[in-house]
N, C-alpha and C positions, 0 to 999 in steps of 0.2 A: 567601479566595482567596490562593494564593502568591505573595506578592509580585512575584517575578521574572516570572510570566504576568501579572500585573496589570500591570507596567510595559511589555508587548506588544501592549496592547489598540487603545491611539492610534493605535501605525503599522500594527495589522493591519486596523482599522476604513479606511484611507483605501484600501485593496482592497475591491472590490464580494463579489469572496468570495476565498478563501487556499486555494491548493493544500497542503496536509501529507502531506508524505511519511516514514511512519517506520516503525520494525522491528516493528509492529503493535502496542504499548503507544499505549492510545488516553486516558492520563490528562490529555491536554494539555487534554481536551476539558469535563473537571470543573475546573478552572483557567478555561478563558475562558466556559463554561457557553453561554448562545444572546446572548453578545454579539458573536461575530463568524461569519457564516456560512464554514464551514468544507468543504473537501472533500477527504477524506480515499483515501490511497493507502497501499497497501503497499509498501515500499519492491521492486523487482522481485529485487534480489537476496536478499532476507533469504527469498521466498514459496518457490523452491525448495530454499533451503539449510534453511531452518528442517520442511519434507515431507519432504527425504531423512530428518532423523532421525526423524520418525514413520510414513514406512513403517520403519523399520530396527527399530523399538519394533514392529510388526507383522509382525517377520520376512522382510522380504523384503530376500535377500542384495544386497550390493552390488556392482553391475556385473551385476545379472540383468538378463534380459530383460522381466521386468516391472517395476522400477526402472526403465529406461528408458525405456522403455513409458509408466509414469506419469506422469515428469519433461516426457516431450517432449511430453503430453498439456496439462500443469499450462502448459509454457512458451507453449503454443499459443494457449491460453485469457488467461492474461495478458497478451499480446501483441495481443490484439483488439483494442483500445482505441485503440493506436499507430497498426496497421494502418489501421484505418478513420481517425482523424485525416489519416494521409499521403495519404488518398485522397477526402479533401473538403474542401471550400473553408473549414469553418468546426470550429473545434476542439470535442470531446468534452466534456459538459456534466459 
């Protein structure tokens, strides 16, 4: 184990579980292995910036209508999570 995660373990263990939010490299997770239950997010800004360039690797010009189309679909979906948290008494598992 890398050191530097190994020296993470103590203060992430005194969380019953660790929100991680990152630009979707999930290596953190072979570093702390199943010692600390982890729950893992995309960070929200990396999910559309990092889609535009793989529709753009599929061709679809930028500033079309189906770029948009996509994006605001992608944004909508992600957005779920928040949505419903701000509208119940008890926050998203």
């Amino acid at each position: 184990m890398v050191e530097c995660v190994a020296s993470l373990i103590p203060a992430l263990k005194y969380f019953k579980q660790f929100l991680m939010v990152t630009d979707g490299d999930t290596s953190i997770f072979k570093g702390l292995g199943s010692s600390v239950k982890i729950l893992f997010q995309r960070c929200l800004w990396h999910i559309p910036h990092q889609f535009k360039w793989y529709l753009w690797k599929d061709g679809v010009k930028r500033k079309s209508d189906e770029l948009i189309y996509a994006l605001s679909q992608l944004l909508e979906i992600s957005n779920v999570a928040m949505f419903l948290f701000q509208h119940s008494k008890t926050p998203p598992d």
